[in-house]
Short mmCIF file of the C-alpha atoms (twelve columns), coordinates in Angstrom:
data_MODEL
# 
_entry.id   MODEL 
# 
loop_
_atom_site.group_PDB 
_atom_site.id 
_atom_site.type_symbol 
_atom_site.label_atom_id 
_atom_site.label_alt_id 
_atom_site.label_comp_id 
_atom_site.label_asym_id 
_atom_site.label_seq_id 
_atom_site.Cartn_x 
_atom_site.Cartn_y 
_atom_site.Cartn_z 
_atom_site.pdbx_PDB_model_num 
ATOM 1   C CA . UNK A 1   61.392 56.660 53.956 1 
ATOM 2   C CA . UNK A 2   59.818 53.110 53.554 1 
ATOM 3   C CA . UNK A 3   60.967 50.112 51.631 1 
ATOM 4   C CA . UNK A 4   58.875 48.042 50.229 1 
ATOM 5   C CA . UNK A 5   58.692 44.920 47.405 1 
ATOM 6   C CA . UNK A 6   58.668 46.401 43.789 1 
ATOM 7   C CA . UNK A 7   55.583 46.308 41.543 1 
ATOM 8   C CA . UNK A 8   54.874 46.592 38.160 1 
ATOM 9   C CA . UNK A 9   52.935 49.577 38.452 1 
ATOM 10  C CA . UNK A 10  56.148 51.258 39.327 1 
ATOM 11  C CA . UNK A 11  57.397 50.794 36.118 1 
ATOM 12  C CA . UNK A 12  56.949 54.219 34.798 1 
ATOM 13  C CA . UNK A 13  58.743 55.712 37.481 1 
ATOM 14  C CA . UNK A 14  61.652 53.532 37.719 1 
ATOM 15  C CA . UNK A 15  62.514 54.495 33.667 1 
ATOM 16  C CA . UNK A 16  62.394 58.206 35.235 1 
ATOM 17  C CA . UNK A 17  64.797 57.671 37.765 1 
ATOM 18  C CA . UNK A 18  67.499 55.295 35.623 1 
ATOM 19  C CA . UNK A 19  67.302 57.702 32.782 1 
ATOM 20  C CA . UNK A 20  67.873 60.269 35.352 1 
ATOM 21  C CA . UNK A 21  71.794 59.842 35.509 1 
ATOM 22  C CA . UNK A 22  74.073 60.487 32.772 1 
ATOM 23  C CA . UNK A 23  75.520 57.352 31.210 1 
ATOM 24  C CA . UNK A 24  73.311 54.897 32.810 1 
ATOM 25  C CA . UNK A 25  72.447 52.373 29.612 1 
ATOM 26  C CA . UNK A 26  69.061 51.577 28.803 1 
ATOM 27  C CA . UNK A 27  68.498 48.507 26.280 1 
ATOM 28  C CA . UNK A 28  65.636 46.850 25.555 1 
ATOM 29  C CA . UNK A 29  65.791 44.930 28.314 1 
ATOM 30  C CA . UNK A 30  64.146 47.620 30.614 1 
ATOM 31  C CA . UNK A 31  61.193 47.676 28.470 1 
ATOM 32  C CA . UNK A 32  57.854 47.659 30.078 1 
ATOM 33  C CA . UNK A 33  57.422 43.719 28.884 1 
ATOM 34  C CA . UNK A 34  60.622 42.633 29.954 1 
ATOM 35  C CA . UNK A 35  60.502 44.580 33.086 1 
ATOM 36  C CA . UNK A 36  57.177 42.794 33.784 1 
ATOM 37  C CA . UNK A 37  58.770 39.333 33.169 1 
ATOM 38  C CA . UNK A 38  62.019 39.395 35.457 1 
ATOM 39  C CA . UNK A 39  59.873 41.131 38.344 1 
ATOM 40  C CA . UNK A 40  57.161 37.807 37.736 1 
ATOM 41  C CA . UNK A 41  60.821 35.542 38.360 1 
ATOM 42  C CA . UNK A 42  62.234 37.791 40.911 1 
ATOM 43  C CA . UNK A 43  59.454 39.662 42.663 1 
ATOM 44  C CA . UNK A 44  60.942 38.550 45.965 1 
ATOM 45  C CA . UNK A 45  64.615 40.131 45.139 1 
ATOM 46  C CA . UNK A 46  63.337 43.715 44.221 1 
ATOM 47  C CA . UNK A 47  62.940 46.820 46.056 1 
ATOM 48  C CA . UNK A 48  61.848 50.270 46.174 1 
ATOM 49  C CA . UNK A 49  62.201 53.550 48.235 1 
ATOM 50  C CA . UNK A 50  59.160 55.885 48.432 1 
ATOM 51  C CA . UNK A 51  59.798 59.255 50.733 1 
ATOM 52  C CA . UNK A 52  56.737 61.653 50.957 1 
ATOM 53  C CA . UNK A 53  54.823 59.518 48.228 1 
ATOM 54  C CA . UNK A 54  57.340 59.902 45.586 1 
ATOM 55  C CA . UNK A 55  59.868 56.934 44.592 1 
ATOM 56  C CA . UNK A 56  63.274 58.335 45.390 1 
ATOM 57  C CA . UNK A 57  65.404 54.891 45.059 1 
ATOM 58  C CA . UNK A 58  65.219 51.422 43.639 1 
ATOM 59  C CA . UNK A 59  67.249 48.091 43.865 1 
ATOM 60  C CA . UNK A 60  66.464 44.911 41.196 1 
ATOM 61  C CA . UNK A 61  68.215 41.462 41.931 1 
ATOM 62  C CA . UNK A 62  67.496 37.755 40.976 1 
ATOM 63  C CA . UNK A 63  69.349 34.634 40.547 1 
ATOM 64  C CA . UNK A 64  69.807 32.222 38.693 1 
ATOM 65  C CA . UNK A 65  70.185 29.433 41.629 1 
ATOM 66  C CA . UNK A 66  73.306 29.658 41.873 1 
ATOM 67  C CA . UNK A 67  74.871 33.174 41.960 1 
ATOM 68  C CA . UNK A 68  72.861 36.550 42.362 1 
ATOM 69  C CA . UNK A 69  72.695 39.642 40.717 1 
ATOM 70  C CA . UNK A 70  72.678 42.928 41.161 1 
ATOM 71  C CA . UNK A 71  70.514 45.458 38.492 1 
ATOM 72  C CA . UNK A 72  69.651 49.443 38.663 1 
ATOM 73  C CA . UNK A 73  70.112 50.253 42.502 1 
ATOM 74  C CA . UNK A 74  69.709 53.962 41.666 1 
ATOM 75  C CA . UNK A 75  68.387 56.329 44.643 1 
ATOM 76  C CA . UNK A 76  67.414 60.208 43.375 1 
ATOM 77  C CA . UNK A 77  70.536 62.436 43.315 1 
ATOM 78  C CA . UNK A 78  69.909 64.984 46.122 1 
ATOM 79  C CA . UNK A 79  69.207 62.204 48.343 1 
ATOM 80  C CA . UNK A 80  72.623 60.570 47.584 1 
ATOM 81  C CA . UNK A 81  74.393 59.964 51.256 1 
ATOM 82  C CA . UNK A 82  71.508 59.408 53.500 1 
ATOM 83  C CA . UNK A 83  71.143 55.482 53.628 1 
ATOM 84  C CA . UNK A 84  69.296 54.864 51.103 1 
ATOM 85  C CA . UNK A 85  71.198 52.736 48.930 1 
ATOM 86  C CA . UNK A 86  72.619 50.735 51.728 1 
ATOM 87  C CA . UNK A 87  69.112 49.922 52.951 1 
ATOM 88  C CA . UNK A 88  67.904 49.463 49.230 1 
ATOM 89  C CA . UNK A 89  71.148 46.443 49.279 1 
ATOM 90  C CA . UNK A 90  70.478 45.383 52.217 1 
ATOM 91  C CA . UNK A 91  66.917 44.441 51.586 1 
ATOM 92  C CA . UNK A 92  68.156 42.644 48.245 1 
ATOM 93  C CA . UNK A 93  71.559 40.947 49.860 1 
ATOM 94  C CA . UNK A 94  69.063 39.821 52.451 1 
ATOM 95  C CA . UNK A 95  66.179 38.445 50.408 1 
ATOM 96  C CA . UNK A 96  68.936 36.428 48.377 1 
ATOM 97  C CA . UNK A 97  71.028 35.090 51.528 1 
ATOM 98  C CA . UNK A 98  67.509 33.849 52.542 1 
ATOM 99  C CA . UNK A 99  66.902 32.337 49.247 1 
ATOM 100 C CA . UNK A 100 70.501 30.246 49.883 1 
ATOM 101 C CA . UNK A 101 72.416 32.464 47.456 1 
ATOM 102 C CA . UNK A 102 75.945 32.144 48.649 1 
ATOM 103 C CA . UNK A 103 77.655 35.125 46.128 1 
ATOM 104 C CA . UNK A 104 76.547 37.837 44.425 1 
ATOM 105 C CA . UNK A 105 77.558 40.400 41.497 1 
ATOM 106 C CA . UNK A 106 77.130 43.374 39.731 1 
ATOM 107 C CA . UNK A 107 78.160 44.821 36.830 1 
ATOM 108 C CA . UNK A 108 79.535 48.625 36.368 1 
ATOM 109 C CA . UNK A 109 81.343 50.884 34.115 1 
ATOM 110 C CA . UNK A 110 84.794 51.075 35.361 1 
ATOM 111 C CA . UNK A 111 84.205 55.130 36.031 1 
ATOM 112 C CA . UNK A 112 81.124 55.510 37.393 1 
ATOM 113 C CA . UNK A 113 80.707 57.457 40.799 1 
ATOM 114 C CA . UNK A 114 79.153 54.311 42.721 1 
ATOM 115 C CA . UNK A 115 81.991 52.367 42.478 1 
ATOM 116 C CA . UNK A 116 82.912 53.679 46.240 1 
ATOM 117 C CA . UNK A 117 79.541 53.094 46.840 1 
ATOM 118 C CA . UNK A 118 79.974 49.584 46.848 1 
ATOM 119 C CA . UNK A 119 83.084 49.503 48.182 1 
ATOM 120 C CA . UNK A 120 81.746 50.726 51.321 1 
ATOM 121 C CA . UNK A 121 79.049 48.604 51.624 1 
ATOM 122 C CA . UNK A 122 81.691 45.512 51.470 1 
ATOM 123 C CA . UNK A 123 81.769 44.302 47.622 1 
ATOM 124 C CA . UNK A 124 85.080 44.037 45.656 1 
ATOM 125 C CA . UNK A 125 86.418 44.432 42.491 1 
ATOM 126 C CA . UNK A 126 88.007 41.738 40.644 1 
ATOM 127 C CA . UNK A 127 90.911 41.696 38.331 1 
ATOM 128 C CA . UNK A 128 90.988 37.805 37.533 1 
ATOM 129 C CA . UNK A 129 88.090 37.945 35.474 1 
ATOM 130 C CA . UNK A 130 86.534 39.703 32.589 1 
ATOM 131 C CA . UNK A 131 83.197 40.420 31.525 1 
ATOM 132 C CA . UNK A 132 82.317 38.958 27.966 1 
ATOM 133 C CA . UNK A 133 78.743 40.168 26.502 1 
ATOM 134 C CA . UNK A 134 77.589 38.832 23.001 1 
ATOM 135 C CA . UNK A 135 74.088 40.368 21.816 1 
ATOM 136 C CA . UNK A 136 72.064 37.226 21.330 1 
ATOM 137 C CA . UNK A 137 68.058 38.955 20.562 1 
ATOM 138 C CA . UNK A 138 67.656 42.728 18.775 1 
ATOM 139 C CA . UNK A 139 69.102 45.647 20.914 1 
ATOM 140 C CA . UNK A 140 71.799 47.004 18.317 1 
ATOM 141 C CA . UNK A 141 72.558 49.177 20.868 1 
ATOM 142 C CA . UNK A 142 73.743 47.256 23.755 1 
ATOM 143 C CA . UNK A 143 77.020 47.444 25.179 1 
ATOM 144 C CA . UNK A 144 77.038 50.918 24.053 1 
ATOM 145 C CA . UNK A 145 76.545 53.662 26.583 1 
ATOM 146 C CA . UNK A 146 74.392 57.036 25.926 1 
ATOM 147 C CA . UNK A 147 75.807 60.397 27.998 1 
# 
């Protein structure tokens, strides 16, 4: 397996692999445009996982200065288990330690799988705060999840 920086040529095969899992949300946000404009910001926060040629696993961060964050760290389903993820996180934890980012987050349905995931890897939930969302530009469907 290698790691290496994300490109936009990837594109195509990132949307394969998020749409891959059942109730992963897709908005507008992940389209090819937008795509290309956070990876122009945050180029140096994202990651991908090629075994054999093929992208099996991805990892997007950025930040805004201040506080990172965490986007579609998805690795391919039978590969689940064998590091990948953790090295995916690693790479992106690192990149934004070494950019001075002091805290991270991430946001995830309350019952997906990954949860333990992260909890592994050494991130917590919290229950003194609570995530507010308020569609500002288009996507009527965001905030709502597709099975």
């Amino acid at each position: 397996m290698k790691i290496r920086p994300m490109r936009k040529d990837d594109y195509s095969f990132l949307v394969s692999l998020w749409s891959s899992f059942p109730g992963n949300t897709m908005t507008g946000a992940d389209s090819r445009e937008d795509f290309e404009k956070f990876l122009r910001r945050n180029a140096d926060y994202c990651f991908t996982a090629f075994k054999d040629g093929n992208l099996i696993g991805s990892v997007m961060a950025g930040h805004d200065s201040r506080r990172g964050y965490i986007y579609h760290l998805a690795v391919d389903e039978s590969l689940h288990g064998n590091g990948t993820g953790t090295d995916l996180m690693n790479a992106a934890e690192e990149a934004l330690r070494d950019a001075g980012i002091e805290k991270a987050h991430l946001f995830i349905y309350t019952d997906n799988s990954a949860i333990r995931f992260y909890e592994k890897t050494g991130w917590h939930r919290r229950s003194d705060i609570a995530v507010m969302s308020k569609v500002l530009i288009g996507d009527k469907y965001m905030g709502t999840r597709t099975e």
